[in-house]
C-alpha positions as CSV (number, residue, x, y, z in Angstrom):
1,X,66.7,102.3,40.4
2,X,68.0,98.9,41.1
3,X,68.7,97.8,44.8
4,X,71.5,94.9,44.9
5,X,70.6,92.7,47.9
6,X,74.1,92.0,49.1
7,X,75.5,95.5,49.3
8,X,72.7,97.1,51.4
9,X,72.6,94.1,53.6
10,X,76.6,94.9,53.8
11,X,75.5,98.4,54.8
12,X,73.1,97.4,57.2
13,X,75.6,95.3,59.0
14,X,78.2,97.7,58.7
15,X,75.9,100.6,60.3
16,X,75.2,98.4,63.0
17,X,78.8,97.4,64.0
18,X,79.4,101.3,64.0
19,X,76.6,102.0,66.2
20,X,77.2,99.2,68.6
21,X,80.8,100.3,68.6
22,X,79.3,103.9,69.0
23,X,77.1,102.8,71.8
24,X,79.9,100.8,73.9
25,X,82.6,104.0,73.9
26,X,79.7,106.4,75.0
27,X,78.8,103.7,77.7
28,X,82.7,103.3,78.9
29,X,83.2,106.9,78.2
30,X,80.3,108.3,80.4
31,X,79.5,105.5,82.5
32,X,79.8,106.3,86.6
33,X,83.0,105.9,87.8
34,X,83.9,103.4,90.8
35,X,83.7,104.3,94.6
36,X,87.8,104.3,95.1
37,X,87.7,106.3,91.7
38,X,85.1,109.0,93.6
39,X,86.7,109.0,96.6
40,X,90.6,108.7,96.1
41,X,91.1,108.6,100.0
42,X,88.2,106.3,100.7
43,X,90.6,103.8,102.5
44,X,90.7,106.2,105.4
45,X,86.5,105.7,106.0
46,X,86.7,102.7,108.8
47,X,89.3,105.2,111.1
48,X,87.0,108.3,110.4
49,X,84.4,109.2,113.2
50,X,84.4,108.6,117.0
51,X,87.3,108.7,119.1
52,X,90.2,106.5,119.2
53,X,92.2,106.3,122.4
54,X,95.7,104.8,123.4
55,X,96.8,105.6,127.4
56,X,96.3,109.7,127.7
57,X,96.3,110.3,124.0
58,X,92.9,110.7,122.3
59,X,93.0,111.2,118.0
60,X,89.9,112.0,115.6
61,X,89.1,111.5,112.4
62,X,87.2,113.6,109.8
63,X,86.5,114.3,106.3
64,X,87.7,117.2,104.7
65,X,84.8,118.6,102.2
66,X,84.3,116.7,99.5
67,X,86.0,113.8,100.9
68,X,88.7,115.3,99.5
69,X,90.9,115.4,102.5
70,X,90.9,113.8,106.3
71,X,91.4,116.2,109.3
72,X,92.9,114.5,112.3
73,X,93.1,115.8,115.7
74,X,95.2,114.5,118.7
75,X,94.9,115.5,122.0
76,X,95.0,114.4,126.0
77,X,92.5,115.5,128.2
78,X,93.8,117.5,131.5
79,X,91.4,118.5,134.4
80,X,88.7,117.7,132.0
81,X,90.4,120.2,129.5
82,X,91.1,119.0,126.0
83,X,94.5,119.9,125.4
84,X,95.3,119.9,121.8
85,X,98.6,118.3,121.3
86,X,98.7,117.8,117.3
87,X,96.6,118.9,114.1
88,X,96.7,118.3,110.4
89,X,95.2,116.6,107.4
90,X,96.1,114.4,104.3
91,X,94.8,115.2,101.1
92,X,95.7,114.2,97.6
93,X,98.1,116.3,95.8
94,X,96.5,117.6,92.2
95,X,100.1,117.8,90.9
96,X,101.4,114.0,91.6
97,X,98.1,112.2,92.5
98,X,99.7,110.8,96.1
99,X,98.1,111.0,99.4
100,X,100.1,114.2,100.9
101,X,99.7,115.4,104.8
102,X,101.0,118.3,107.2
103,X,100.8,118.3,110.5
104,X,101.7,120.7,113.5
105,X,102.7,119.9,117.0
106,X,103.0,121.5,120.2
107,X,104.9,120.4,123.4
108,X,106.8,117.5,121.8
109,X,110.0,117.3,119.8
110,X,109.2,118.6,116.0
111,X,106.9,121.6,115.2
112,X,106.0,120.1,111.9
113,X,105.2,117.1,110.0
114,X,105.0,116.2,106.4
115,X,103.5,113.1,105.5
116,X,104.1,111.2,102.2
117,X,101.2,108.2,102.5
118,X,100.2,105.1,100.4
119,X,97.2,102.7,101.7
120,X,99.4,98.9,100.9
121,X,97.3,96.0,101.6
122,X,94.8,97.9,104.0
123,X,97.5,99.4,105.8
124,X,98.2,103.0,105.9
125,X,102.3,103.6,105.7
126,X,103.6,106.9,105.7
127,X,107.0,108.8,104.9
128,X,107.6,111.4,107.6
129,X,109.8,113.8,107.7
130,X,109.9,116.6,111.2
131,X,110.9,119.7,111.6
132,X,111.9,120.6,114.8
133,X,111.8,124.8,115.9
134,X,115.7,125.1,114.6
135,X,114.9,123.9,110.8
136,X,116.4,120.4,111.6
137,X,115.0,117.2,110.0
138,X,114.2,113.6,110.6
139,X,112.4,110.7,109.2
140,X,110.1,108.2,110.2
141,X,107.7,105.8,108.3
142,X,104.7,105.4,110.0
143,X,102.0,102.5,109.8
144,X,98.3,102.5,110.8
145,X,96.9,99.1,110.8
146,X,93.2,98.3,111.5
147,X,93.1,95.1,113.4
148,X,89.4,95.5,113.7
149,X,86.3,97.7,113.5
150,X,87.4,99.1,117.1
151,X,90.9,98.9,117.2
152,X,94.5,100.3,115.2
153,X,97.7,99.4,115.6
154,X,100.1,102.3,115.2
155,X,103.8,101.5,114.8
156,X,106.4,104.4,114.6
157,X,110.2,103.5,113.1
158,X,113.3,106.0,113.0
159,X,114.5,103.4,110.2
160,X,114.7,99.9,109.5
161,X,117.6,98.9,112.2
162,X,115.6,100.6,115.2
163,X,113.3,98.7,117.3
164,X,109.8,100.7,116.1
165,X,107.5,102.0,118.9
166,X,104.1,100.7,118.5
167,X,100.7,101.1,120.1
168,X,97.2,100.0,120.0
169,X,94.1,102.3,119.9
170,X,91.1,101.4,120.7
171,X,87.7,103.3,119.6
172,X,85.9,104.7,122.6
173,X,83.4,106.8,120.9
174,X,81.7,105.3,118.0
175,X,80.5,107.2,114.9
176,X,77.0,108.7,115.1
């Protein structure tokens, strides 16, 4: 048997181009994914935990299990009661891959909300459109902006010729 030099050094380099290539799709291919990746809504962990408070309004943050969804609670407290005024969540919608939320209300002008969100720069801006008790509907766009560790702004617009309502919470409660 006669080995020629230059095709089994061919071979060699050949085999290891295929196993380097090999090597590098098994790396990309099962290599861990990245935090945001993990944790689609992760831009909602700095408003999660402890309570926020604006005048009588109090809100709440929380993760859904998994992290796959963020519960949110408003409420005011009367005679030391809490008195829930809204509850809902935001999740991410398996069919689309958006941020999704509903939302029910008592004692103010809409029974229901649904939320269309998108975190833009850092700031949470939502497409809202209410339901009031007869079926009727209205939109708003909403926008949560942190301003710092312990503080949101909220801003509330009917559309873009409207002066928009806005408000700052402050945390009063930190995170345990």
């Amino acid at each position: 048997m006669h080995l020629n030099f230059a095709t089994t050094r061919r071979r060699f380099t050949l085999s290891r181009y295929r196993f380097a290539t090999t090597l590098l799709l098994l790396v990309v291919t099962f290599s861990p994914t990245s935090k945001a990746d993990e944790l689609p809504l992760a831009s909602f962990a700095d408003y999660i935990g402890g309570v926020w408070k604006q005048g009588d309004t109090h809100q709440t943050f929380t993760w859904g299990p998994g992290r796959s969804s963020v519960f949110a609670e408003a409420y005011v407290l009367q005679d030391g009661s809490k008195i829930v005024v809204s509850k809902g969540f935001w999740y991410i919608d398996p069919s689309t891959g958006r941020i999704q939320g509903v939302f029910v209300a008592e004692g103010m002008p809409f029974e229901v909300l649904h939320y269309e969100s998108e975190f833009k720069a850092g700031i949470l801006i939502s497409q809202i459109n209410s339901i009031d008790a007869n079926g009727n509907t209205l939109g708003y766009e909403e926008q949560m902006r942190l301003i710092s560790p312990q503080r949101y702004q909220w801003q509330l617009s009917l559309d873009s010729s409207s002066t928009p309502m806005t408000s700052t919470f402050k945390r009063i409660q930190t995170p345990e």
